[in-house]
C-alpha positions in Angstrom: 99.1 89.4 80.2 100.3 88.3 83.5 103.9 87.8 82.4 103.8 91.3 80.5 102.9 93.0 83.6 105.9 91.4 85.7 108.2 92.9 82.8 106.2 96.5 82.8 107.9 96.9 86.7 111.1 97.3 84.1 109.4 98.8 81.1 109.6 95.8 79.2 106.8 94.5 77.0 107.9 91.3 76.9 106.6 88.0 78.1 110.0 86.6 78.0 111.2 89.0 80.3 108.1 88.2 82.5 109.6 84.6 82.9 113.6 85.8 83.4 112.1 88.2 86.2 110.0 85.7 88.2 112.8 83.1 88.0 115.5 85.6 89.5 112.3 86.8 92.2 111.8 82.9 93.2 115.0 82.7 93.9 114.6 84.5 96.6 111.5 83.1 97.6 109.1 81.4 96.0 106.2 82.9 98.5 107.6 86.3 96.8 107.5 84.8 93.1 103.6 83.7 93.9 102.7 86.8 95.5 103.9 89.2 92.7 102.0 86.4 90.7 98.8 87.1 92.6 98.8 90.7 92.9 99.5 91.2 88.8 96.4 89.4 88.4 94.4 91.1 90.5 95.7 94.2 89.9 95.2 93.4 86.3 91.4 92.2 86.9 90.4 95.0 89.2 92.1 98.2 86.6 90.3 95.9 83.4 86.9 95.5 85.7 86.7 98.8 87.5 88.6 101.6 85.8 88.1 100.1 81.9 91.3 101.1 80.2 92.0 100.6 76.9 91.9 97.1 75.9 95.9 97.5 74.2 96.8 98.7 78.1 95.8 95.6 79.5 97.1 93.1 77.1 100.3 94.9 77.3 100.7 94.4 80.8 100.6 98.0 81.4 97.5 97.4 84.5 99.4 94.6 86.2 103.0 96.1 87.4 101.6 98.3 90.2 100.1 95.3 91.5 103.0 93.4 91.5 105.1 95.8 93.2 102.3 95.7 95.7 102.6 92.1 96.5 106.1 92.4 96.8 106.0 94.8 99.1 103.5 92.9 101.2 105.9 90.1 101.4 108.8 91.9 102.1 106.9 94.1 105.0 104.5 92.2 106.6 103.6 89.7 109.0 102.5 86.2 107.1 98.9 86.8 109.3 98.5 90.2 106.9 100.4 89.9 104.1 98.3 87.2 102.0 95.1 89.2 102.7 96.8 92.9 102.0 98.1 91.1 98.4 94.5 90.5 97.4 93.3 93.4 98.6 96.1 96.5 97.9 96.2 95.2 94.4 92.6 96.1 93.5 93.4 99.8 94.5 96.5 99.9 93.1 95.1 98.8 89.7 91.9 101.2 89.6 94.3 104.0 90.8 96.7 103.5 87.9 93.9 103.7 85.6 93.0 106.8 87.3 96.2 108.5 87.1 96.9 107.6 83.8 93.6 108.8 82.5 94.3 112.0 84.8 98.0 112.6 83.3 97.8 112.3 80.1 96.3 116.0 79.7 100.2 116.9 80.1 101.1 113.6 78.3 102.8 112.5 81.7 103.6 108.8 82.0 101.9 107.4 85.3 105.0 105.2 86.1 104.7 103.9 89.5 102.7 106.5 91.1 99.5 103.9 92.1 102.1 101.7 93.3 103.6 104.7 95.7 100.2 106.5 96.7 98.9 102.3 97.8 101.9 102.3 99.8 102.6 105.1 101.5 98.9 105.3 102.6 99.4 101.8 103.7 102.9 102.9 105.7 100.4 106.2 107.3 98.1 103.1 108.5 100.7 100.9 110.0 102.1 104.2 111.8 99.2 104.7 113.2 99.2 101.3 114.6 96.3 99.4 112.4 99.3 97.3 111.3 102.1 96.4 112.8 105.0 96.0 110.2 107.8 93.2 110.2 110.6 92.8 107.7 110.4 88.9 106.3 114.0 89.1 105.7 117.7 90.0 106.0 119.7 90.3 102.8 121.8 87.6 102.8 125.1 89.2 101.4 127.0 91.0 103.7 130.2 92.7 103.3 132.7 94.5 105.5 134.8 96.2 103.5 136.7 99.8 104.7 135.2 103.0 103.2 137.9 103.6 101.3 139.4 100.5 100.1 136.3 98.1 98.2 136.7 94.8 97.1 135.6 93.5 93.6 133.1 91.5 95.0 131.3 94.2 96.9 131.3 96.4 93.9 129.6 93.4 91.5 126.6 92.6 94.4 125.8 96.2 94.9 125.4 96.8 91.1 123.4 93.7 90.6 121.2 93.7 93.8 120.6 97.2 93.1 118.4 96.4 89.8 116.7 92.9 91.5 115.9 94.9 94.6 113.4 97.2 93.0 111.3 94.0 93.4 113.2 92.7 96.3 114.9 90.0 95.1 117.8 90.3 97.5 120.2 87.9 96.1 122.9 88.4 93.4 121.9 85.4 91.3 118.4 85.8 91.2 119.3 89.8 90.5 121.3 88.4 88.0 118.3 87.0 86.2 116.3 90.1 86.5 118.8 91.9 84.6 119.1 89.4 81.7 115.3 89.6 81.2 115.6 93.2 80.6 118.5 92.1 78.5 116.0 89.9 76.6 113.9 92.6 76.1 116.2 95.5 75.9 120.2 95.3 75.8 120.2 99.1 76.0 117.9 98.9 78.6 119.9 96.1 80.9 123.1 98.6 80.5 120.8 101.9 81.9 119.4 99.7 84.3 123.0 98.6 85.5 124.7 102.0 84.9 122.1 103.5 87.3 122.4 101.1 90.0 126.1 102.0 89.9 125.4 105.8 90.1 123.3 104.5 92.9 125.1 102.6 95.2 128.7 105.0 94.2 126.4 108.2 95.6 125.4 106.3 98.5 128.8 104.8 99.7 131.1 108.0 99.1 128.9 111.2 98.7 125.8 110.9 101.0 127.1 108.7 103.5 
């Protein structure tokens, strides 16, 4: 269950995946890899315990990926004195809220995506401006690159494409993105190639249309 809920953060309903995902988020750190771990079990626990979902939601990993986005987050974000506490804590809200917004969207049949993971947050952010917490990136990303605007080197062009898919759990280097990607691969070739094509859109739009 765990495992499927790592691989739900990409759609995937696949153990496998679960396992490719973690790797490539150890990689860059394995205080990140465990506290993705720990927050997609709580998560999991506190949707299963509190908001009782379907019992096919939970074994399909579908009550654990908010959390683990949440415990990523409180790694990357927070000082080490918060962050193990707000990764046993955040999760249990993110997971009865998913529950919650599922249940509530699917009189439109709406998926709920992310949206626990993004209401947790963002009322977390509103407390830490408000100064209840006091926020603190753990980490630079180690690649850095200083090529012109207009002319872009190969290299440049291969790390934004591949970070951009790893970093939407903040795995911020190109192998370990690298292994994020061939999980969804495992799971979904078609789905690895959207995933990549999108981070491509991404980074393109960012570097020569909105900068």
């Amino acid at each position: 269950i765990m495992l499927r809920g790592i691989a739900q953060v990409f759609l995937c309903n696949n153990p496998v995946t679960g396992i490719f995902i973690l790797i490539g988020v150890g990689m860059t750190s394995w205080e990140l890899m465990l506290y993705s771990i720990l927050s997609t079990i709580v998560s999991t626990l506190s949707a299963a315990t509190i908001g009782r979902p379907p019992p096919e939601d939970i074994l399909a990993g579908l009550c654990g990926y908010d959390g683990a986005l949440v415990g990523c987050a409180c790694w990357a974000f927070l000082k080490p004195s918060y962050a193990l506490q707000a990764a046993f804590l955040l999760p249990v809200l993110a997971g009865f809220l998913h529950v919650a917004f599922v249940n509530f969207l699917r009189t439109w049949e709406l998926p709920c995506f992310t949206f626990a993971f993004n209401v947790v947050i963002i009322m977390f952010l509103y407390a830490s401006n408000s100064g209840v917490i006091k926020l603190e990136m753990a980490g630079g990303s180690p690649v850095e690159h200083r090529d012109s605007w207009n002319d872009m080197s190969a290299t440049y062009a291969m790390d934004a494409t591949i970070l951009g898919v790893g970093h939407f759990m903040f795995a911020h280097t190109t192998v370990g993105s690298a292994f994020v990607i061939a999980g969804i691969c495992v799971s979904s070739r078609k789905g690895a190639v959207i995933a990549v094509l999108g981070s491509i859109v991404g980074w393109v739009m960012a570097r020569y249309v909105l900068h």
